[in-house]
N, C-alpha and C positions, 0 to 999 in steps of 0.2 A: 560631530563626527561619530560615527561608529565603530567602537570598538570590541574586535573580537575577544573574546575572555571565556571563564566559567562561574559560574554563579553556584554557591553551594546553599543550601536550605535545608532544615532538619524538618524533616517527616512526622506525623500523629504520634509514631510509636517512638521518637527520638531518633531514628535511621538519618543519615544523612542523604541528599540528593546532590548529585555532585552532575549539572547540564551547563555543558557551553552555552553561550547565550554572548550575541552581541548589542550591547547598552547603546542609544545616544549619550556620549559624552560630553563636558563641558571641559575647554580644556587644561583645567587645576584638578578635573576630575573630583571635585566636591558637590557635586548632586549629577545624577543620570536617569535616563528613563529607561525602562527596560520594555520588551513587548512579546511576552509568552503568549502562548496558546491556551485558550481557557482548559485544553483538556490537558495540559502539561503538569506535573508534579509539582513544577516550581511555581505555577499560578497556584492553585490550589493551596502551597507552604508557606508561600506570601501572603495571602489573603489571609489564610488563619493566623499567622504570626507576627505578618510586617516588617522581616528583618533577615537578612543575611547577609553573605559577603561575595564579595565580587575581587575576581584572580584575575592579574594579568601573567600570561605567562608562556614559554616558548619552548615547552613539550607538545608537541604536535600528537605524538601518541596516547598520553593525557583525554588530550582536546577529540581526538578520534574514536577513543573508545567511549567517552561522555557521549558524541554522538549516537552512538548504535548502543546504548545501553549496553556495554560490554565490560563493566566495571568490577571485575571481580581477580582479584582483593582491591579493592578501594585503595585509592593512594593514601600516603600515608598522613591523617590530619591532627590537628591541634585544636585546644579552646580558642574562640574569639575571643574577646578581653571588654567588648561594651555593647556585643548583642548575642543573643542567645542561639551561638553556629558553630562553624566549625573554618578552620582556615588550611587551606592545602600544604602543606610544611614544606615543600618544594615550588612554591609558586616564584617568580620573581617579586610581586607586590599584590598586597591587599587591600580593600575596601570593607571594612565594616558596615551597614547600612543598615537605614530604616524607612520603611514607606513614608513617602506625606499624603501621599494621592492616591486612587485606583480606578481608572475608568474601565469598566466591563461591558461600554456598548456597544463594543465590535466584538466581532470573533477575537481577534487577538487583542488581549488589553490593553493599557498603559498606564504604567505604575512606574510614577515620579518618588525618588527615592533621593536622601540626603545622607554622605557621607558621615558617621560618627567615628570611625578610628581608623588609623589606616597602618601600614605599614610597608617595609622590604625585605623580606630575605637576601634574595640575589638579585648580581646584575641579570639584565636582561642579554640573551647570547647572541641574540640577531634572527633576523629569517633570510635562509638563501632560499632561491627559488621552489625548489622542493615542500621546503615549510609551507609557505604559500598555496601551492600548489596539495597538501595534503587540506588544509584548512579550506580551502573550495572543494577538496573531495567531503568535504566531512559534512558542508554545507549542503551541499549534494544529495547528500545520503538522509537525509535532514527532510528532503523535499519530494522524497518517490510519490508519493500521492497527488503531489501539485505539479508535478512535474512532466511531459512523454518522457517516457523510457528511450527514444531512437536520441532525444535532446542531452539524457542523461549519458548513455553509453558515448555519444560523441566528445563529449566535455570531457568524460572520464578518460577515454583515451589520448585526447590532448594535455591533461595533466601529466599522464603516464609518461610519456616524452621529457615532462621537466623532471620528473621523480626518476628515472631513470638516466638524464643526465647531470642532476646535481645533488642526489640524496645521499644521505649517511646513511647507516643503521636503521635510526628511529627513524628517520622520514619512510625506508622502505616497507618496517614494518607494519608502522600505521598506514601506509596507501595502501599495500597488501588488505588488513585489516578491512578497510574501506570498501574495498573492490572485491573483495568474497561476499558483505554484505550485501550490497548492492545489486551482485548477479546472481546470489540466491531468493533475495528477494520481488526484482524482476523477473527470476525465471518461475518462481511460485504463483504470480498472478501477472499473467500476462496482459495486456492493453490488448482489444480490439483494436482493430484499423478500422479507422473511423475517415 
């Protein structure tokens, strides 16, 4: 099963990278696979180091601004306790990890990873539709390259519907967040019609 999460990994200079990322899990969640982009920060932090941690957790705006790299201030983190990271202090649960494996013969990798510590903060608060519906936005936003843009702005305005009919705060802010990305980004390089 794939689960949605974020994966944090410390950078060359010590900086944290803090990218959603959805793992194949097993389901005790004691070893997962993950499948970055070889041109992603968190391929690159793995391969040198081997080791981070894996968040489950039900900030959607979190989870949003990880997507569009709109991370500033950083939420708020802590030390790992048996790899060398960092852990979300507001997550509901953590995953410690370390690589066993790295296959780099595709474009996207696969890097089998073995739980080493884990933990909970909080309970987990649930996803109403909304949530949901941000986390496809964010997925979205994730895929403007691979994606038509006429496919994207459809979806996004179907999501709009549910964030619109069952969102809090955060969900609105983070869809918001989403959907200015996305039509600034689209209207900056437009698709041919092909």
């Amino acid at each position: 099963m794939i689960l949605e999460g974020i994966v944090t990994t410390l950078c060359e200079d010590g900086r944290p990278n803090v990218a959603p990322m959805g793992p194949l899990v097993d389901e005790g969640i004691t070893q997962f696979v993950l499948r970055p982009y070889k041109s992603s920060k968190t391929y690159a932090n793995l391969q040198r180091t081997g080791q981070g941690v894996l968040h489950v957790t039900d900030d959607v705006d979190l989870l949003a601004r990880a997507a569009v790299n709109r991370l500033d201030p950083l939420p708020k983190l802590a030390k790992a306790k048996k790899v060398d990271g960092v852990v979300i202090a507001d997550a509901c649960r953590w995953y410690e990890f370390k690589v066993t494996s790295l296959d780099e013969r595709a474009e996207r990798t696969t890097i089998a990873c073995t739980v080493v510590a884990k933990g909970r903060i909080r309970d987990f608060f649930g996803f109403c539709r909304a949530k949901h519906a941000v986390v496809e936005a964010a997925i979205l936003a994730t895929r403007l390259d691979f994606l038509p843009p006429d496919q994207i702005r459809d979806e996004f305005q179907r999501l709009a519907a549910l964030v619109g009919k069952t969102a809090g705060d955060q969900e609105r802010t983070a869809f918001g967040l989403l959907e200015n990305y996305v039509n600034e980004r689209l209207n900056r390089h437009p698709t041919p019609d092909t």
